[in-house]
MITORMI-290228 format. One record per residue (C-alpha): residue number from 1; z, y negated, x negated. Coordinates in pm, 1 decimal, padded with zeros to 6 digits. Each point is the difference from the previous one (the first is absolute). Layout:
// MITORMI-290228
ZAVEX num        Z        Y        X
ZAVEX NUM        Z        Y        X
...
This chain:
// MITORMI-290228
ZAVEX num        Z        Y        X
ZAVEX   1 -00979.5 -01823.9 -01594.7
ZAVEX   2 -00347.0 -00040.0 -00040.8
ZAVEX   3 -00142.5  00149.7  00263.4
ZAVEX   4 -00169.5 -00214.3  00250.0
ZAVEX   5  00155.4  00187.4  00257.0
ZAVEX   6  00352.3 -00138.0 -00083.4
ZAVEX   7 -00185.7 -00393.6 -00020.4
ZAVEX   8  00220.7 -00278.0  00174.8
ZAVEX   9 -00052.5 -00048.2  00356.4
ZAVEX  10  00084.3 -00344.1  00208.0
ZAVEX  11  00394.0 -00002.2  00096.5
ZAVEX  12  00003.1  00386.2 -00134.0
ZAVEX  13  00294.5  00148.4 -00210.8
ZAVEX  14 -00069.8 -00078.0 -00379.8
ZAVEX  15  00287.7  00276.8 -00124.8
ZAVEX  16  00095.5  00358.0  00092.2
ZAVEX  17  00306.2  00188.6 -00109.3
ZAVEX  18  00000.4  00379.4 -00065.0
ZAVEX  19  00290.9  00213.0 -00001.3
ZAVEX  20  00056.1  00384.2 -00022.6
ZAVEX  21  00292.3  00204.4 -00105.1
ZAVEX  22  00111.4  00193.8 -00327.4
ZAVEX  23 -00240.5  00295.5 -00027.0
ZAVEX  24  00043.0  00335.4 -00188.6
ZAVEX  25 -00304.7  00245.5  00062.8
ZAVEX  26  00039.7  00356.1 -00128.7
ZAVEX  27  00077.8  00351.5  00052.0
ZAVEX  28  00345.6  00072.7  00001.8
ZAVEX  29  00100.8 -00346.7  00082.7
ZAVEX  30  00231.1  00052.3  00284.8
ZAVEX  31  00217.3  00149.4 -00225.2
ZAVEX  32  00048.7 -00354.0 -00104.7
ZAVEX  33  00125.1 -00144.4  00305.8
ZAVEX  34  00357.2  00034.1 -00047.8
ZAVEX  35  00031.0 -00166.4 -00351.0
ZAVEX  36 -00271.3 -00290.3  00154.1
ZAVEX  37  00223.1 -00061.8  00317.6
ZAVEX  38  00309.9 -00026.0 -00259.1
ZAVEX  39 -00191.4 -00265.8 -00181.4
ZAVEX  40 -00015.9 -00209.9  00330.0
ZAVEX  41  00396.4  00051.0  00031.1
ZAVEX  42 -00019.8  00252.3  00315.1
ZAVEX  43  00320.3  00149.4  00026.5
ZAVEX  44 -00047.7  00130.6  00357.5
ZAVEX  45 -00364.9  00087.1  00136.4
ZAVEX  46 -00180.9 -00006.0  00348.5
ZAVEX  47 -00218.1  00286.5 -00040.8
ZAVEX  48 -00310.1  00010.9  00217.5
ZAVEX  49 -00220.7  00282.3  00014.4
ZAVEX  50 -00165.6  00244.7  00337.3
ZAVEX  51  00120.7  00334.6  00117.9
ZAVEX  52 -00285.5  00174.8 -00132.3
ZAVEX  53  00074.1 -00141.7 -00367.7
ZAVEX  54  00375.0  00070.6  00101.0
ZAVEX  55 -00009.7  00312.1 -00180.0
ZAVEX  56 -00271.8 -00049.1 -00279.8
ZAVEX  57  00015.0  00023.0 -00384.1
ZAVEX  58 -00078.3 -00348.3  00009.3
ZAVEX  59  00312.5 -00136.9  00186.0
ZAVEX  60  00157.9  00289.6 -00223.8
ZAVEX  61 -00082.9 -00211.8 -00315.1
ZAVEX  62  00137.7 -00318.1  00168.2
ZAVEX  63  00319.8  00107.8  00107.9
ZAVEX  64  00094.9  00162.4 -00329.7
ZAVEX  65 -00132.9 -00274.0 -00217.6
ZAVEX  66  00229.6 -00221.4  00197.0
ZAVEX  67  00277.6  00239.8 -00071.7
ZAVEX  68 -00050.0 -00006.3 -00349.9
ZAVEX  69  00007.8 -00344.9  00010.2
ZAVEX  70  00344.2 -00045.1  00206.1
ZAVEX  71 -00144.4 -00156.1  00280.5
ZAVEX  72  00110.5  00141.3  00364.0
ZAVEX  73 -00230.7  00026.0  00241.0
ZAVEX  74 -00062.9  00046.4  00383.0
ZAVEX  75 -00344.9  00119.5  00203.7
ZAVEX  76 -00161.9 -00156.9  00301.2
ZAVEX  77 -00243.6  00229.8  00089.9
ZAVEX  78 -00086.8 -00062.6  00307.1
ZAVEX  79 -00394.6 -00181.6 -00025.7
ZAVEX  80 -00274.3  00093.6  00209.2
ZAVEX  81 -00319.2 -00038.5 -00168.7
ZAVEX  82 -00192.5 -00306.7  00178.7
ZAVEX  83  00374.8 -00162.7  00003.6
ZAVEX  84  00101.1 -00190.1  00323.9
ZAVEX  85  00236.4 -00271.6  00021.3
ZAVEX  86  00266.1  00216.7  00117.0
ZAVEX  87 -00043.3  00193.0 -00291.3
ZAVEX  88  00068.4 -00311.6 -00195.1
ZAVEX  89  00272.1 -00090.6  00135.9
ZAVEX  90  00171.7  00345.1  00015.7
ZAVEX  91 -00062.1 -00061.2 -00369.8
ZAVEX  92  00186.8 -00351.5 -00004.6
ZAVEX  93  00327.2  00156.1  00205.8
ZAVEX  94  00002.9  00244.3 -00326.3
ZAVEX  95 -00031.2 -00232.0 -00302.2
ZAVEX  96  00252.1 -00222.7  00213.0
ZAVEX  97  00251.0  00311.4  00077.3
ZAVEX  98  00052.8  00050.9 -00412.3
ZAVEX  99  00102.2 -00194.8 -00292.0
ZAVEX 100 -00358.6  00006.5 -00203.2
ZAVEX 101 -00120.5 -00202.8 -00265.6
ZAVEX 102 -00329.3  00089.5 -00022.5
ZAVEX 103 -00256.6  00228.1  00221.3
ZAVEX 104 -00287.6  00268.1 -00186.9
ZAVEX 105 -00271.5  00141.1  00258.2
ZAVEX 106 -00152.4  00343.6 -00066.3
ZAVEX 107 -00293.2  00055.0  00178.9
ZAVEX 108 -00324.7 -00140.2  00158.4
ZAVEX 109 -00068.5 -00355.3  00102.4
ZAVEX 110  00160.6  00091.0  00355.1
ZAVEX 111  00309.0  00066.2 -00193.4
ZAVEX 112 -00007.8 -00311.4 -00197.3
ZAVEX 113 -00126.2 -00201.6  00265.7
ZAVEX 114  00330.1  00061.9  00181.2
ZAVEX 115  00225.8 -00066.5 -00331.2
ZAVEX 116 -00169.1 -00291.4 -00002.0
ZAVEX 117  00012.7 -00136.5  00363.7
ZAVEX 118  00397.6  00157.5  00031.5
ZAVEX 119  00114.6 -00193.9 -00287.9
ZAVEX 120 -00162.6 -00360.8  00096.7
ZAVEX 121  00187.3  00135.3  00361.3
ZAVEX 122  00325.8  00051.8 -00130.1
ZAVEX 123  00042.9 -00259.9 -00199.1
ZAVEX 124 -00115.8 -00247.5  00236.4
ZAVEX 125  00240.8  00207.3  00292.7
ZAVEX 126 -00299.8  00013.6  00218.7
ZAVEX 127 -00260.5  00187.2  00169.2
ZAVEX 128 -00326.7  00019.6 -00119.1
ZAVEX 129 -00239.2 -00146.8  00261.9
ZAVEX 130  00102.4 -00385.5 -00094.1
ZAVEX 131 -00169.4  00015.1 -00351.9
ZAVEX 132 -00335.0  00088.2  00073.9
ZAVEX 133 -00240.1 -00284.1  00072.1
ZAVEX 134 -00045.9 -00234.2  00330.7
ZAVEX 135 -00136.9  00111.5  00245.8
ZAVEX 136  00154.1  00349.8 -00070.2
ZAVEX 137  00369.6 -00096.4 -00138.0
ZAVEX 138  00143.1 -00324.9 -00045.6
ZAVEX 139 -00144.0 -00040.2 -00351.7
ZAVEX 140  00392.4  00038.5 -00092.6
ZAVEX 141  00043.9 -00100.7 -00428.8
ZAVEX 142  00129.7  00300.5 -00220.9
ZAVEX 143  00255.7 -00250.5 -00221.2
ZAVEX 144  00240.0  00228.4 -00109.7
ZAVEX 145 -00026.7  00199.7 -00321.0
ZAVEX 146 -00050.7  00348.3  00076.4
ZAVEX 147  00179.6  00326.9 -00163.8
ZAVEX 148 -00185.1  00068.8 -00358.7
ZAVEX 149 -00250.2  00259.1  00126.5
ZAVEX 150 -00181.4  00282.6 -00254.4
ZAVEX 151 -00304.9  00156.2  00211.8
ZAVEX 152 -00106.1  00342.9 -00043.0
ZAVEX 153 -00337.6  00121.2  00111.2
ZAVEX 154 -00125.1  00319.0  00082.4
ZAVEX 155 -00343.1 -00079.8  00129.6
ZAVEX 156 -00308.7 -00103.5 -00206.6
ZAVEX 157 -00102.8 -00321.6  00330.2
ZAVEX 158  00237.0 -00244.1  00096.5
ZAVEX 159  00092.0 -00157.0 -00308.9
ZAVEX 160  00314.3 -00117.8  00204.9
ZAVEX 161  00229.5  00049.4 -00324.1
ZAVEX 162 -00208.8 -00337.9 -00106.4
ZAVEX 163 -00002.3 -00224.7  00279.0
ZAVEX 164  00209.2 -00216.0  00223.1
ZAVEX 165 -00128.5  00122.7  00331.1
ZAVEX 166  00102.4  00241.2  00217.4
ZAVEX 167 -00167.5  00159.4  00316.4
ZAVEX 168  00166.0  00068.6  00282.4
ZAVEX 169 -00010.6  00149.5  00370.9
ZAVEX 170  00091.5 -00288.8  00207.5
ZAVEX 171  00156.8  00309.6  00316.7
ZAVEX 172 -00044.4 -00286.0  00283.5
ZAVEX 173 -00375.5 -00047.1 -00065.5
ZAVEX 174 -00076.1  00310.4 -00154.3
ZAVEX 175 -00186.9 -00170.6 -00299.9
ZAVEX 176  00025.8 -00037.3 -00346.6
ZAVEX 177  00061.1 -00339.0 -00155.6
ZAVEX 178  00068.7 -00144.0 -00340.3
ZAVEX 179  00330.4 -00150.0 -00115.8
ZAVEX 180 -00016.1 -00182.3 -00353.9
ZAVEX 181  00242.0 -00206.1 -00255.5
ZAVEX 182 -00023.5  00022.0 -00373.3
ZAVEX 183  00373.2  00077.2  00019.7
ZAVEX 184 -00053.0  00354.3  00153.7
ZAVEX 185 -00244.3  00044.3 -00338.3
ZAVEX 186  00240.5  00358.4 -00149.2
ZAVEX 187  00091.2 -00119.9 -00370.1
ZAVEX 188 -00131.3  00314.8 -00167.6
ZAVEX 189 -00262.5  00253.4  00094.6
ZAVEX 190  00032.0  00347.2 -00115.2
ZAVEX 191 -00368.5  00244.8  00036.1
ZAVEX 192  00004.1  00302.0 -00096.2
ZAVEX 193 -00304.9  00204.9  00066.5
ZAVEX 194  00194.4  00299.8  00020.2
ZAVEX 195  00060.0 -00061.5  00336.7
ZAVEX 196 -00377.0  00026.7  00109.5
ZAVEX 197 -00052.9  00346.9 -00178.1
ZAVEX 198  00066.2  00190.0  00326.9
ZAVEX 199 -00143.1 -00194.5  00232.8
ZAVEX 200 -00242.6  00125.0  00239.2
ZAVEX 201 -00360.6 -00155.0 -00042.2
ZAVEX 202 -00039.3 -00176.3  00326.9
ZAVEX 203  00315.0 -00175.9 -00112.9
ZAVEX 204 -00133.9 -00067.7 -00295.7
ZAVEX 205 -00348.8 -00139.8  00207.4
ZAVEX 206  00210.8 -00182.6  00205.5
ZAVEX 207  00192.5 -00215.7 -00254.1
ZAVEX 208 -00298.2  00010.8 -00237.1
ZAVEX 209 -00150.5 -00216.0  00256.0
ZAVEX 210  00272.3 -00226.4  00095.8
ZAVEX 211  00003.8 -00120.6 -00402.1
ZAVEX 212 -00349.2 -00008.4 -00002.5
ZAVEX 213 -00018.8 -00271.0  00282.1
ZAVEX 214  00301.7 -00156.9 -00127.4
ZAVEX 215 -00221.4 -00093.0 -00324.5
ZAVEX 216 -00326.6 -00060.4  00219.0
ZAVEX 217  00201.8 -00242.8  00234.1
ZAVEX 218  00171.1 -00213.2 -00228.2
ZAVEX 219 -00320.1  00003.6 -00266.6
ZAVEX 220 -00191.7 -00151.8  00288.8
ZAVEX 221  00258.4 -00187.6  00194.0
ZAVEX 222 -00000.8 -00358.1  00031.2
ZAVEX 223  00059.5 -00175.8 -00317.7
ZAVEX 224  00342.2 -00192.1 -00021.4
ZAVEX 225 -00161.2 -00293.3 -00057.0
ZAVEX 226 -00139.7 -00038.8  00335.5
ZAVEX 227  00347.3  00085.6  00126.0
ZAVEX 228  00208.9 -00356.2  00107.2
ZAVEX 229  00295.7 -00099.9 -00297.2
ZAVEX 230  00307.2  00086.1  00050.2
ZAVEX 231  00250.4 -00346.7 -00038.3
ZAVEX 232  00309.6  00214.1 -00081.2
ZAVEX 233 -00105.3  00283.0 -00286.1
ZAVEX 234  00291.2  00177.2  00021.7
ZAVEX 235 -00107.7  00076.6  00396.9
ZAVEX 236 -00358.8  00117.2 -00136.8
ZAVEX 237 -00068.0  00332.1  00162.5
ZAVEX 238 -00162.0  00293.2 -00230.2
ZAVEX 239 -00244.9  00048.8  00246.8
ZAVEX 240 -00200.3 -00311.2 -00136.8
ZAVEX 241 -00408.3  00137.9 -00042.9
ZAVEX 242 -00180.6  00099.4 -00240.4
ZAVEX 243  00121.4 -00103.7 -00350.7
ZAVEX 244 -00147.3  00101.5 -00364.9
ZAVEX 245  00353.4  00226.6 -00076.5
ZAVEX 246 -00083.3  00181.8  00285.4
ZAVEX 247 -00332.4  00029.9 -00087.2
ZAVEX 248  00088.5  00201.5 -00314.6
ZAVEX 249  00192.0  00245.9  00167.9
ZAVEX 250 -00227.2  00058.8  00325.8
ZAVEX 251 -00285.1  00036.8 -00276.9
ZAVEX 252  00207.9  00298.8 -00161.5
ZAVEX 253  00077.1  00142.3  00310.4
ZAVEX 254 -00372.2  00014.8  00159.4
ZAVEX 255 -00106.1  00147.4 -00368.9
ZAVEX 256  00249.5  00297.3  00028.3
ZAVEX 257 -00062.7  00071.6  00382.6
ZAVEX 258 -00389.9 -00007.5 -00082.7
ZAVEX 259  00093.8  00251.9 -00251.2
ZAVEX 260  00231.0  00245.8  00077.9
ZAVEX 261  00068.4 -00038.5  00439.6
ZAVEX 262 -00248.9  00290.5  00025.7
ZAVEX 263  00143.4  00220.6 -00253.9
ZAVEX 264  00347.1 -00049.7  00045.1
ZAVEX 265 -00080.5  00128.4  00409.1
ZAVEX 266 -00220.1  00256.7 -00087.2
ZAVEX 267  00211.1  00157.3 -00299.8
ZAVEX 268  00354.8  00022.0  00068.6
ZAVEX 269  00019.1  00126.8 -00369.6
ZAVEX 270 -00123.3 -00319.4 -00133.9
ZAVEX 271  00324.5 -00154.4 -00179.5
ZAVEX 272 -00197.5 -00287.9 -00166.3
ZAVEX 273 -00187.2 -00125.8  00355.8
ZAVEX 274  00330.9 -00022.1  00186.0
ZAVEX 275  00183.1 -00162.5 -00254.1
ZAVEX 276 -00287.7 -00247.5 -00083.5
ZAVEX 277  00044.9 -00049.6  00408.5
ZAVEX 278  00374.1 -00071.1 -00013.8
ZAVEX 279 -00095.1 -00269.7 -00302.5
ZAVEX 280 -00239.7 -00139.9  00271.2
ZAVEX 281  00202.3 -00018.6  00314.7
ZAVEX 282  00286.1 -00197.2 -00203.6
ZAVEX 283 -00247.8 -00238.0 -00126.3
ZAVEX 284 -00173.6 -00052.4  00319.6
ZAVEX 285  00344.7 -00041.9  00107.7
ZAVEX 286  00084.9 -00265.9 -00232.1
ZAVEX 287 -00336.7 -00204.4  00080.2
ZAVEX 288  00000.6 -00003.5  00394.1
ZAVEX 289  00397.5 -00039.4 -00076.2
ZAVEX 290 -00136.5 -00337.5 -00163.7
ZAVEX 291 -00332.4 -00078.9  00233.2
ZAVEX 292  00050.4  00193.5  00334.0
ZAVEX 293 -00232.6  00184.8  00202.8
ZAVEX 294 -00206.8 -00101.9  00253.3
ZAVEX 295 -00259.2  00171.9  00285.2
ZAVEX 296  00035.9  00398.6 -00060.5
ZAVEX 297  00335.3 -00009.9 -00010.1
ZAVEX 298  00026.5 -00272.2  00317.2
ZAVEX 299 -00237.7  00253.1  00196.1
ZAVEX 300  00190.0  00309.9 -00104.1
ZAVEX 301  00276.4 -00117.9  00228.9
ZAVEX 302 -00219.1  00021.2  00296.4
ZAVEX 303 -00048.6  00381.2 -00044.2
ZAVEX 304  00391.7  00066.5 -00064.2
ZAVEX 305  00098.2 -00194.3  00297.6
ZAVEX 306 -00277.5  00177.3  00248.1
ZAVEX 307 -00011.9  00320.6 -00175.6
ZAVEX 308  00068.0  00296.2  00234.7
ZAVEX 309 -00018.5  00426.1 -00015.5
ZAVEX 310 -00063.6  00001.1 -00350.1
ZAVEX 311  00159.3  00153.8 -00288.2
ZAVEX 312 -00085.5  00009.4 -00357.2
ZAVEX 313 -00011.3  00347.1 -00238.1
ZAVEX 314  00256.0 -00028.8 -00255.1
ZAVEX 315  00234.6 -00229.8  00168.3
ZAVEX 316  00268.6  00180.0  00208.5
ZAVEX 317  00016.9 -00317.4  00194.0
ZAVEX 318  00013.4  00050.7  00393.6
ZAVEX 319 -00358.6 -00134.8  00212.8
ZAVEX 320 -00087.3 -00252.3  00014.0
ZAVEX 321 -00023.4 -00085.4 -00346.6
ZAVEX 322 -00286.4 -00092.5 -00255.1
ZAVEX 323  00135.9 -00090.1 -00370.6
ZAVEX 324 -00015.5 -00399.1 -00091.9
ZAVEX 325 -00274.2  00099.3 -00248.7
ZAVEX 326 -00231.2  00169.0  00228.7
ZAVEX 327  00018.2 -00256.1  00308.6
ZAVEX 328 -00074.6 -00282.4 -00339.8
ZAVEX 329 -00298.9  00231.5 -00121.7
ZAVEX 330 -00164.4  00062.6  00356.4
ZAVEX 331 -00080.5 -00398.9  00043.2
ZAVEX 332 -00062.7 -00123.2 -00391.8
ZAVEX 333 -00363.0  00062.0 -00023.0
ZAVEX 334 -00036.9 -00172.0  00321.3
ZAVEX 335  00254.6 -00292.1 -00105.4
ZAVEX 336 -00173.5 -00074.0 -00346.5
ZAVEX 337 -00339.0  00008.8  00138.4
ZAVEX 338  00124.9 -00262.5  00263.2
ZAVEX 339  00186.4 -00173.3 -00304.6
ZAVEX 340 -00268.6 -00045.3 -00256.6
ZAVEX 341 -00246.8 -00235.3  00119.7
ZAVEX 342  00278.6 -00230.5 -00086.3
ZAVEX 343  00064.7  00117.5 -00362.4
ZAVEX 344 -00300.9  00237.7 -00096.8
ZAVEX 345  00048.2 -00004.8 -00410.5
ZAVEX 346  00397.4  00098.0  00059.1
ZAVEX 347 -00118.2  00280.6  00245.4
ZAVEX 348 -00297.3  00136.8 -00272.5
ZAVEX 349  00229.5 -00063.0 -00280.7
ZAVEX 350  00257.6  00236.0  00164.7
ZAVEX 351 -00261.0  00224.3  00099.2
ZAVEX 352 -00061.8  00036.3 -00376.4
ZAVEX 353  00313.7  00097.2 -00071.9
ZAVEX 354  00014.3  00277.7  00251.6
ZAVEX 355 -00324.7  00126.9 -00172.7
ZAVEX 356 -00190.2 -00085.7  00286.3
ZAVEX 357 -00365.1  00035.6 -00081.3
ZAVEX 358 -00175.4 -00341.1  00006.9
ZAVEX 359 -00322.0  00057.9 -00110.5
ZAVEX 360 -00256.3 -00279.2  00116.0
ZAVEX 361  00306.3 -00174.6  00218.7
ZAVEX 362  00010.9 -00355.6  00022.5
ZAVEX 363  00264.0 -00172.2  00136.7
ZAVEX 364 -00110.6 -00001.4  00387.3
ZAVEX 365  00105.5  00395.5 -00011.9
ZAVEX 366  00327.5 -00036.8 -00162.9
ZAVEX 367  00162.0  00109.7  00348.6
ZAVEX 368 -00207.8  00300.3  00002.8
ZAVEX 369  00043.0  00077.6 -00359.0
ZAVEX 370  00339.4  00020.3  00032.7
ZAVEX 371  00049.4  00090.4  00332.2
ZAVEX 372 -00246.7  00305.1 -00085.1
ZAVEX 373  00206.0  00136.3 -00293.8
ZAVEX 374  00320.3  00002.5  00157.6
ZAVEX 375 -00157.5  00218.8  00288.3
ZAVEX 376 -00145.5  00226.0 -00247.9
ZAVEX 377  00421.8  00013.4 -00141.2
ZAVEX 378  00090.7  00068.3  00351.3
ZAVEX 379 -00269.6  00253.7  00029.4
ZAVEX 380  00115.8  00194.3 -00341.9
ZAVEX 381  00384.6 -00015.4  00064.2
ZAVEX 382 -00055.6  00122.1  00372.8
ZAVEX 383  00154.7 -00328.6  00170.8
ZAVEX 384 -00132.8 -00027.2  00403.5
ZAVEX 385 -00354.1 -00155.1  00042.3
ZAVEX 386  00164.4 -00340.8  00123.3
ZAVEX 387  00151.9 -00080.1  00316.1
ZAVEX 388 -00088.7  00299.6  00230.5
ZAVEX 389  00087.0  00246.1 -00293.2
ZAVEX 390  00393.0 -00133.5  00090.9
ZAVEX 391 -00064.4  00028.9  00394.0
ZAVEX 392 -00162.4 -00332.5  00090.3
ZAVEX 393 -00336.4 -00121.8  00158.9
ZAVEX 394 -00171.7 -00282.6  00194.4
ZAVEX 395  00247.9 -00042.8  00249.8
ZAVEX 396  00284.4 -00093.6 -00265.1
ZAVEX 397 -00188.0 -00239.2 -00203.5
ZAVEX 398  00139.3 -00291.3  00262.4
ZAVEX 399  00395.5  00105.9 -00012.2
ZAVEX 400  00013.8  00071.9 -00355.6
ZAVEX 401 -00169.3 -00388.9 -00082.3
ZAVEX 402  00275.6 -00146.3  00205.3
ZAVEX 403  00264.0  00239.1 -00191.2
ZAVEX 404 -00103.2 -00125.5 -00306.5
ZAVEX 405 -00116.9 -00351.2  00021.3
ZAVEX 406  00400.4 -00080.4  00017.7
ZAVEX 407 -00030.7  00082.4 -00367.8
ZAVEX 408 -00005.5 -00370.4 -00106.1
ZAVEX 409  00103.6  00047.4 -00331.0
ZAVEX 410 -00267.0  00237.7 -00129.7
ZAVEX 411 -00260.3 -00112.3  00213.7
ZAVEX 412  00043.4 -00361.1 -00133.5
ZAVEX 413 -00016.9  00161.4 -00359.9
ZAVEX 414 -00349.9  00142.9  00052.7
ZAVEX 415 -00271.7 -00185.2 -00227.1
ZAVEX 416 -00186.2 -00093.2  00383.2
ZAVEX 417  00125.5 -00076.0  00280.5
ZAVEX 418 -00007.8  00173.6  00368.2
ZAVEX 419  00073.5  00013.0  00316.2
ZAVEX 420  00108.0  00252.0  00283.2
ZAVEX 421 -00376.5  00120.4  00056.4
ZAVEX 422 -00081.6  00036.3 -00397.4
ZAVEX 423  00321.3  00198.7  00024.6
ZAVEX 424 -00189.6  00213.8  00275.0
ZAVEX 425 -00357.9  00010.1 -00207.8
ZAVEX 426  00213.0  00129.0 -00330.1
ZAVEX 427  00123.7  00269.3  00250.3
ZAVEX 428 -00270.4  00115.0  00158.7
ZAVEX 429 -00202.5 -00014.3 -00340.6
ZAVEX 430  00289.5  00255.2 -00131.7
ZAVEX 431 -00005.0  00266.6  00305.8
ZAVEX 432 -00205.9  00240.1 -00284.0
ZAVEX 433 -00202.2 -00027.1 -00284.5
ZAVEX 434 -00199.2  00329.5 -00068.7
């Protein structure tokens, strides 16, 4: 609590609050699903998972741990990745349709996104639109207690198992937006890095990158203390800045990606690097969970909602499509260049832990520094050279500014503040970098 960074600020908050599920890391671990779910009294489960995991030794392990254990169970199945709101609620009409006592989600952060979004849904006997945030929804309260939730991932990005977000499609505006409660927060978290052994590399590149901004975004977002108090605590939001918990875990996180991005993309044999990523992408999980994100992420909606003839090797995803962690990736080193001048020893501190070389830099090139090494990540892990690698140039910088600048939420979480034509400068400073 030391660190000037966290130092009192006029009519700021003076406390944060950090929260994050049971966690068991380990090989093997899903085997322990059945006997954990017990423990939380689940007679009866929701079980969420996608059609391509339909069939997998990992849902395999899950549905005969829960036999072991007793516990009956039925499968919705049926989750696009890049879920919409129809999705969700699809979702909602099937936890409502059975007798369940609990939910477990199998799968990426698309599939526990939707668990997520379908329970907070069905509990409240709504659609999903009213909960997201004014001007979008009706900034609707989640009140009710939701089904005790054990999440399951099978990527090494979103961390999603960790947090009380959720990310969804909004089908009517064709645009991704954030809904948020600490009561959709699952109650355990299960990672086993099993599940990334036989995943193709750009997959791996992909979600490699979304933890990796995860940990750079809340490590230089804006500190809670400069964030207004919240009168009620028990209406805090975990989205509250940067903190010194999340700190510790973004630190970790940065470390291992610095270390072992390139090798687990570049070696598909190399156990230790994808499992040292899975450690990662739950910890950056659990400290963006607890801090949020804030510009990469914001301008990463623009190129999902404009996006168009594209598809992406590895994901057997219909065009046009470009994974969440590639349409982050393309605009960071633009977005922490931009975001610097406003925090330059966070941005060279993180730099350091990415094993950025900083040889003779002072604090004026922090936004390089950092900006620099991430490109030279991108460059070794063969992600797009920025914005025109994904399809776009010039004459979308305008369109995709006024997509994104309706992110309030992250955009207001940034360490310095901007406007709809710094939204356009960070954009046209990301169409390529080499």
């Amino acid at each position: 609590m030391a660190c000037q960074y966290f130092a009192p600020c006029d009519h700021g908050a003076t406390s944060f609050t950090i929260a994050i599920p049971k966690v068991t890391f380990g090989r093997g671990t899903l085997s322990e699903v059945g006997r954990r779910a017990q423990s939380l009294g689940m007679t009866e489960v929701a079980l969420f998972t996608d059609g391509g995991l339909l069939d997998s030794r990992y849902m395999a392990t899950v549905k005969q741990s829960l036999k072991a254990s007793g516990i009956a169970f039925q499968i919705f199945s049926d989750i696009r990745i890049e879920p919409d709101d129809f999705c969700v609620e699809q979702g909602a009409a099937f936890i409502k349709s059975g007798n369940f006592d609990g939910m477990i989600s199998v799968g990426g952060g698309s599939v526990i996104d939707t668990a997520k979004a379908a329970a907070v849904c069905a509990k409240h006997n709504s659609v999903l639109k009213p909960f997201f945030a004014k001007p979008i929804g009706e900034s609707k309260p989640i009140t009710e207690k939701l089904l005790p939730h054990i999440a399951c991932p099978t990527t090494s990005g979103t961390g999603s198992e960790c947090t009380s977000i959720a990310v969804v499609r909004l089908r009517d505006l064709d645009t991704k937006f954030v809904i948020a409660s600490p009561l959709m927060l699952p109650d355990e978290a299960v990672i086993d890095p099993e599940c990334c052994d036989t995943l193709p590399s750009n997959v791996i590149a992909s979600t490699g990158f979304d933890l990796l901004s995860h940990a750079l975004e809340c490590y230089t977002a804006k500190a809670y203390t400069q964030w207004a108090p919240v009168e009620n605590p028990n209406a805090r939001q975990l989205i509250q800045g940067a903190n010194p918990w999340s700190d510790l875990a973004a630190t970790k996180a940065l470390q291992i990606a610095g270390t072992y991005l390139d090798r687990a993309v570049n070696d598909t044999s190399d156990q230790e690097a994808r499992d040292q990523l899975m450690w990662a992408a739950s910890l950056a999980g659990m400290a963006f969970g607890n801090s949020g994100t804030h510009m990469p992420h914001a301008l990463s909606y623009g190129v999902t909602h404009l996006m168009r003839d594209i598809t992406t090797k590895d994901y057997d995803v219909k065009t046009p499509f470009v994974p969440h962690g590639v349409s982050v990736i393309v605009s960071a080193p633009a977005c922490f260049r931009y975001t610097a001048e406003a925090t330059p020893e966070r941005h060279l501190e993180a730099a350091g832990f990415l094993q950025a070389d900083q040889k003779g830099a002072g604090l004026e090139d922090a936004g390089e520094v950092l900006s620099k090494r991430m490109i030279e990540l991108m460059q070794q892990t063969h992600m797009p050279n920025g914005l025109s690698g994904v399809g776009f140039g010039s004459a979308d910088i305008k369109a995709m500014a006024a997509s994104s600048v309706r992110q309030a939420r992250a955009i207001s979480n940034a360490p310095r503040e901007s406007n709809l034509v710094d939204l356009e400068n960070i954009y046209a400073d990301a169409i390529s970098y080499w």
